[in-house]
C-alpha positions in Angstrom: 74.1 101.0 96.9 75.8 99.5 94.4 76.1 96.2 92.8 80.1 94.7 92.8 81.2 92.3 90.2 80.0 89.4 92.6 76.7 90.7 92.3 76.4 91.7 95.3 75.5 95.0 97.2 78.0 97.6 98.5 75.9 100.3 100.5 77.3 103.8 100.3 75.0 105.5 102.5 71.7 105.2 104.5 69.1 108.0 104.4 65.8 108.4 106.8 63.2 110.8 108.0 63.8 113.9 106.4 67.2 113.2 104.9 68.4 113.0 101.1 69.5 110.7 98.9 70.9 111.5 95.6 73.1 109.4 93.3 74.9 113.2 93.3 77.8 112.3 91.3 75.3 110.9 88.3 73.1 113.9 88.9 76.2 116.6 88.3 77.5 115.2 85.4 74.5 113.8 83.8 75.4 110.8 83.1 73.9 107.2 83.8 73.7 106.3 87.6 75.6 102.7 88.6 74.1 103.5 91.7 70.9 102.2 92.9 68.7 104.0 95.5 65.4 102.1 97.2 63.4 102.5 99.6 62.9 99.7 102.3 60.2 100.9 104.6 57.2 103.0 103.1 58.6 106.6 101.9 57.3 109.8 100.2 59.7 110.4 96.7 60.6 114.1 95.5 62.2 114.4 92.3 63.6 117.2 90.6 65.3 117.4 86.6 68.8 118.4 86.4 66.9 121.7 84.4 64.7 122.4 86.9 66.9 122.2 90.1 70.0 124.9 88.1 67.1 126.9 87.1 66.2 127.3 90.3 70.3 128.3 91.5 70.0 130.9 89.3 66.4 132.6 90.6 66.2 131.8 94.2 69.8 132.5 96.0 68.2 130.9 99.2 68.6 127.6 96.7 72.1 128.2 95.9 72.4 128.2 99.7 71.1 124.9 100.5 73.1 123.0 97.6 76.6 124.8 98.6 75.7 123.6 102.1 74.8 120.3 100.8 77.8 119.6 98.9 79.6 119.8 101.6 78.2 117.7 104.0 78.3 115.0 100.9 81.6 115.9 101.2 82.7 115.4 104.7 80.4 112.5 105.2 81.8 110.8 101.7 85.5 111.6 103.1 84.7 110.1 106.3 83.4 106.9 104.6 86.2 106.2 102.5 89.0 107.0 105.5 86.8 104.9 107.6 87.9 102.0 104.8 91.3 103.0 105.2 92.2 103.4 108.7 89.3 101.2 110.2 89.1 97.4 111.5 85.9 96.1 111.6 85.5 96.7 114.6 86.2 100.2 114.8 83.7 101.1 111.8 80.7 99.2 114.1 81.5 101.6 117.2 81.4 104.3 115.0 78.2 103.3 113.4 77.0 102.7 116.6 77.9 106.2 118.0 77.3 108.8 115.2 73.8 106.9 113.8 72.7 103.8 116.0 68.8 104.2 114.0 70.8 102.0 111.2 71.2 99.3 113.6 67.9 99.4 115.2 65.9 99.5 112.1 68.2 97.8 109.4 68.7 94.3 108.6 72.1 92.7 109.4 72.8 92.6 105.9 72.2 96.3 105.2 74.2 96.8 108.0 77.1 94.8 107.1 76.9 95.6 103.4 77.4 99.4 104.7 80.2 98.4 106.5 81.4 96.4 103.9 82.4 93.1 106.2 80.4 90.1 106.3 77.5 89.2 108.1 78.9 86.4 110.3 81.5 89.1 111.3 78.7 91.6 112.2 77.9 89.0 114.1 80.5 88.0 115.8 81.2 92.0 116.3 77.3 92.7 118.1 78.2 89.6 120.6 81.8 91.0 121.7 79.6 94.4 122.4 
């Protein structure tokens, strides 16, 4: 997530059981993160240094593998996001949330939820009731 000039949260993306979460941009260009990552239920951390990780691109083309793939599913799912700003009511973004990864509803807390979909809470609200 990150913070907005209100001080308050803007979620980018949600990650769970055997998922990543990288602040990927930070990580490519090495400089500081002005996005946060935590953890909200009890979680197992891997890290890796920006050395380590291109070393191993270079040794292990099963590695290069993997982080081509990754990038672009980032990719997509970052695309997707910000269209979903775009072209999307309120309305529309829940459904979608709903359809593609309802585990963020179940688990999350409404404020997570609306933070991710950047509308209020009363209007998450007001959106689970019409459903």
């Amino acid at each position: 997530f990150f913070i907005n000039e209100e001080g308050q949260e803007a979620t980018r993306y949600f990650a769970f059981e055997n998922q990543f979460a990288s602040a990927l941009v930070s990580f490519i260009t090495a400089e500081k993160s002005k996005e946060f990552i935590q953890a909200v239920e009890p979680t197992e951390v891997f890290y890796i240094s920006h050395k380590d990780f291109y070393h191993l691109l270079e040794i292990i083309p099963q590695w290069e593998k993997f982080y081509r793939i990754y990038l672009e599913i980032a990719y997509i799912t970052n695309t997707r996001r910000l269209m979903s700003f775009l072209i999307q009511d309120a309305l529309e973004k829940y459904r979608q949330l709903l359809a593609e990864n309802p585990i963020v509803v179940r688990r999350l807390s409404n404020k997570m939820v609306a933070s991710y979909l950047n509308i209020s809470q009363e209007t998450l609200s007001r959106l689970k009731s019409k459903l």
